[in-house]
C-alpha positions in Angstrom: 61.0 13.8 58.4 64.3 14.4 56.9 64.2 18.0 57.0 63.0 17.4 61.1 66.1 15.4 61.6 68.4 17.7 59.8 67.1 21.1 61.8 67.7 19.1 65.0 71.3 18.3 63.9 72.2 21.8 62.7 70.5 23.2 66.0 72.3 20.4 68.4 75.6 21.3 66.4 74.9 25.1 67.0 74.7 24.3 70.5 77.3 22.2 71.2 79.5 24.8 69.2 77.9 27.9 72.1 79.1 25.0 74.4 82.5 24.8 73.0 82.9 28.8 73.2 81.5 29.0 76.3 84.2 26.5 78.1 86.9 28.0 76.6 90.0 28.1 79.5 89.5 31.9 81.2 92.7 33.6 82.1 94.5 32.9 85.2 94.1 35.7 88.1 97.1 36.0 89.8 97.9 34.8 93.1 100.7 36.4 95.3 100.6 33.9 97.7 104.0 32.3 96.8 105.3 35.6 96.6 108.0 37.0 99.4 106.9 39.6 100.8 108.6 42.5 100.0 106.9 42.6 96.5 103.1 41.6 97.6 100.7 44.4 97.0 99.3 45.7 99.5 95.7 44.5 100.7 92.8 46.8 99.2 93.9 46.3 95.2 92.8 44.2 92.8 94.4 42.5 89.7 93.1 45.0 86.8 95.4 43.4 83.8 97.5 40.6 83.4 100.1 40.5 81.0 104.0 38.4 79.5 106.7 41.2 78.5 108.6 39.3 76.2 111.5 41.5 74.7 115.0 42.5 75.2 117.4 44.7 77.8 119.9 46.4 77.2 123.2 46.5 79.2 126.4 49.0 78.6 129.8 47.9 79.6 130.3 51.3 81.8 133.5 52.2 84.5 132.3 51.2 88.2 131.4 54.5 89.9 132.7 53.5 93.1 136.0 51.0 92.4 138.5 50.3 89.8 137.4 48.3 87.0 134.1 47.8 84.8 130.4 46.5 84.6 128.0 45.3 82.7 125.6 48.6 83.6 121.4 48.2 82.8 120.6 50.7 79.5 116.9 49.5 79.1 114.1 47.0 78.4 111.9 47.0 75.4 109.0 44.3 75.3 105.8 43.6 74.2 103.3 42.8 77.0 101.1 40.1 75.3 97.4 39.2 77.3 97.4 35.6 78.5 96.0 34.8 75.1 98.9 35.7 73.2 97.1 39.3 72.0 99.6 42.5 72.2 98.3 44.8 74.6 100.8 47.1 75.0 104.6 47.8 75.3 107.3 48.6 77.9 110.4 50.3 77.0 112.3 53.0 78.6 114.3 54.6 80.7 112.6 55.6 82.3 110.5 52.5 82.6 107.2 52.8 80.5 104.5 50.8 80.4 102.0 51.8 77.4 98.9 50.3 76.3 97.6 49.9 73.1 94.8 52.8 73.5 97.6 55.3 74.0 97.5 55.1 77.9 100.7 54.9 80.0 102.7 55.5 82.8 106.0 55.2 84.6 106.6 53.7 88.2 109.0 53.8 91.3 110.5 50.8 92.1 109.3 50.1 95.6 111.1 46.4 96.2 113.1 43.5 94.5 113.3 40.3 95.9 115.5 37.1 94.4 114.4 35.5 90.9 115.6 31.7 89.7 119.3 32.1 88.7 119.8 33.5 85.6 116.7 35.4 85.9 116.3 39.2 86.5 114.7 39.7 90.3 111.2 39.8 91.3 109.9 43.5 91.3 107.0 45.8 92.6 106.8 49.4 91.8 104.5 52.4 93.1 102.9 53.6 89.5 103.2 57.2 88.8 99.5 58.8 87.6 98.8 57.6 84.4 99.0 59.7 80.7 95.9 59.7 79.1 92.7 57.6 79.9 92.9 54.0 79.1 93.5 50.5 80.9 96.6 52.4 82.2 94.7 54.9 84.3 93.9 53.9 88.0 96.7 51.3 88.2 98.2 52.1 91.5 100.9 48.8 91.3 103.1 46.7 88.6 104.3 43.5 90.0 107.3 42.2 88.1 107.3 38.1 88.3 108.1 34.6 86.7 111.0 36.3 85.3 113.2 34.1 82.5 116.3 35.5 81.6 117.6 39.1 81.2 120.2 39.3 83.8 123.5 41.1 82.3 126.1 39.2 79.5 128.6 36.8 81.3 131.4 38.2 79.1 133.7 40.4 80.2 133.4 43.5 80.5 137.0 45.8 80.8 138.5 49.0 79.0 138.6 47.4 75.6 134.6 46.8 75.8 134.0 50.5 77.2 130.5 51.6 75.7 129.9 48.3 74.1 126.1 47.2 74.2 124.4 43.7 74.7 121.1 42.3 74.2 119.6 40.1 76.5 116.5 38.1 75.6 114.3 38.3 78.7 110.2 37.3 79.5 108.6 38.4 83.1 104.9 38.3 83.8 103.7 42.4 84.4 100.4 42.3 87.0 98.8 45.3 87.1 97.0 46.3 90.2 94.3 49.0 91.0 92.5 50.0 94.4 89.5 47.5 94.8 
């Protein structure tokens, strides 16, 4: 009997542990329905990867090309894109903007559209990706979507002739979707 009752234990336990597993919360997909426009993807894709950049940009007090005085001028991002577990699953880095995974697969984009973030926050983006390097989760994305963007916009300081060339760092996170034709 007591060998019954502690099989059914270790078995109901085994179970309810499969049960556990099994329940765990999937990832979000998604949704560009509280997106503006200009940086929906078009219909006919699918979400293929979902991932946070959570890194740093660069900006470069630089002379204004077109008027007298100076600017805080974008160098470059470098971020880890993490799954919606918290896994690293790649990097993005550039210029020119690069989007690696960890099996070696990347590519770079064209920016297609921006549209307004929360203040203080670097703008909403989609870009057109440019045919993927090397076979991977990179290959057959045909869009990046660039949203819930925290931080990263250029320093407040000033930026004038004494700061020429000076760099900044910029914390920053943005959600990266990656798209590919359905």
């Amino acid at each position: 009997m007591f060998i019954q009752t502690t099989l059914a234990a270790t078995a109901a336990l085994a179970l309810s542990a499969c049960a556990s597993s099994m329940s765990a919360p999937a990832p979000m997909m998604y949704s560009q329905a509280s997106l503006p426009a200009a940086v929906q993807v078009p219909a006919g894709h699918r979400v293929a990867m979902e991932t946070v950049g959570v890194g740093q940009i660069t900006y470069e007090c630089r002379a204004k090309k077109d008027a007298m005085g100076h600017e805080w001028v974008f160098v470059g991002p470098d971020a880890k894109l993490m799954d919606r577990m918290g896994k690293q699953v790649g990097t993005y880095y550039g210029p020119p903007a690069t989007w690696e995974s960890m099996d070696g697969s990347k590519l770079t984009a064209t920016q297609l559209a921006v549209a307004p973030a929360a203040a203080g926050s670097i703008p909403l983006q989609l870009v057109k990706a440019n045919p993927a390097m090397g076979m991977g989760a990179m290959h057959g994305v045909s869009y990046i979507q660039r949203v819930a963007t925290q931080g990263g916009v250029a320093p407040v300081m000033p930026c004038d002739g004494s700061q020429m060339g000076s760099r900044q760092i910029v914390n920053y996170q943005a959600d990266y979707i990656f798209w590919k034709a359905a």
